[in-house]
C-alpha positions, -999 to +999 in steps of 0.1 A: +069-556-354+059-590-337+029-588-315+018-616-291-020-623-292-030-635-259-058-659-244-089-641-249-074-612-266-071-601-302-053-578-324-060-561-357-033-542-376-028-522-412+011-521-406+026-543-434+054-550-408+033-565-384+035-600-375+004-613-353+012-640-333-007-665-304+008-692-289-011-725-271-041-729-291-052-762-276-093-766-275-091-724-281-095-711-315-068-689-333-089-669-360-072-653-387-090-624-408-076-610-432-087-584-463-060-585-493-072-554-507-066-529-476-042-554-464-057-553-429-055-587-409-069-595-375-061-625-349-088-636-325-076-662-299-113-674-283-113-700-252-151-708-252-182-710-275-204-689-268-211-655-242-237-671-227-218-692-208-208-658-184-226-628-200-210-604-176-176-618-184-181-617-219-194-578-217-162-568-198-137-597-221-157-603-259-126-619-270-122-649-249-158-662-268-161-673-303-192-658-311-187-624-294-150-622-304-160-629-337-182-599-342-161-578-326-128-589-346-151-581-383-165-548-365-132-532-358-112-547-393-142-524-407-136-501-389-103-495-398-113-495-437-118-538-445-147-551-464-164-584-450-170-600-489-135-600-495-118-613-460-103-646-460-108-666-429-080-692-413-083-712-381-067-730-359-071-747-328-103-767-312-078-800-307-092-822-277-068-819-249-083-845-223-087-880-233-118-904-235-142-899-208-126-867-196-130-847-228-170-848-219-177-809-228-158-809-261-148-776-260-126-777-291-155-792-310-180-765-298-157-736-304-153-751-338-189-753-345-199-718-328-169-705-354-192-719-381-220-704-374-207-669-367-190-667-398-225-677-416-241-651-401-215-626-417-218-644-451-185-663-449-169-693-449-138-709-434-105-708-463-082-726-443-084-747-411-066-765-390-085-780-362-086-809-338-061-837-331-047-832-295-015-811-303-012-774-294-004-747-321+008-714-329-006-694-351+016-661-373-001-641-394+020-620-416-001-586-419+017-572-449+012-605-472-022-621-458+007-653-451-011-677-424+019-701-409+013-728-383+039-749-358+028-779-339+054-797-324+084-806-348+056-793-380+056-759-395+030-757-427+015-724-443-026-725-443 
């Protein structure tokens, strides 16, 4: 079954049908987790950096941040039987979508480098990326083989 990941949402599944799927990662993040061994996979799609930007938001909506929706995507893969050594970790995303001067916050960059830092606190690092440029992607994550696809414009490439 195909299942859209939205904007500051996420979805974890166990179903070997599934197929995880977010579309319009431009400075967001689409963050794939998957475990091979309990075949669990998860999809993060994170808009900002950090919960600190809007604590209250981020209590009521941990997904739309990197560092929150990271936790939380590990915490409920666990949950439903994963083990955080063995997960492989896919992104993509963080393109600039504003040019020169206007592209002052960097929020693709940021949500790039808060990424980094979450998954080092966890003990893992990135297996496949896909990051920056100014294109928009979308991100499929096939839940029964651990497959990671991407499609930017007229390009379609596996990660």
């Amino acid at each position: 079954m195909r299942h859209i990941v939205g904007i500051g949402d996420m979805r974890i599944s166990n179903d070997t049908s599934d197929l995880l799927v977010t579309h319009g990662l431009g400075s967001c993040l689409g963050i794939v987790a998957y475990d091979p061994v309990a075949r669990i996979g998860g999809l993060l799609h994170a808009m900002l950096p950090t919960a600190t930007l809007n604590p209250e938001k981020a209590r009521l909506r941990p997904f739309m941040f990197v560092d929150t929706g990271v936790r939380e995507l590990l915490r409920q893969m666990v949950a439903l039987g994963a083990t955080v050594r063995r997960m492989k970790v896919k992104v993509a995303g963080g393109a600039s979508m504003q040019t020169g001067e206007q592209d002052r916050l960097a929020v693709g960059k940021r949500n790039y480098l808060m990424l980094k830092k979450a998954l080092w606190q966890h003990d893992l690092l990135l297996d496949a990326e896909d990051v920056g440029g100014s294109s928009p992607r979308t991100l499929y994550l096939e839940v029964g083989t651990g497959q990671v696809r991407l499609s930017s414009l007229d390009q379609h490439k596996s990660l």
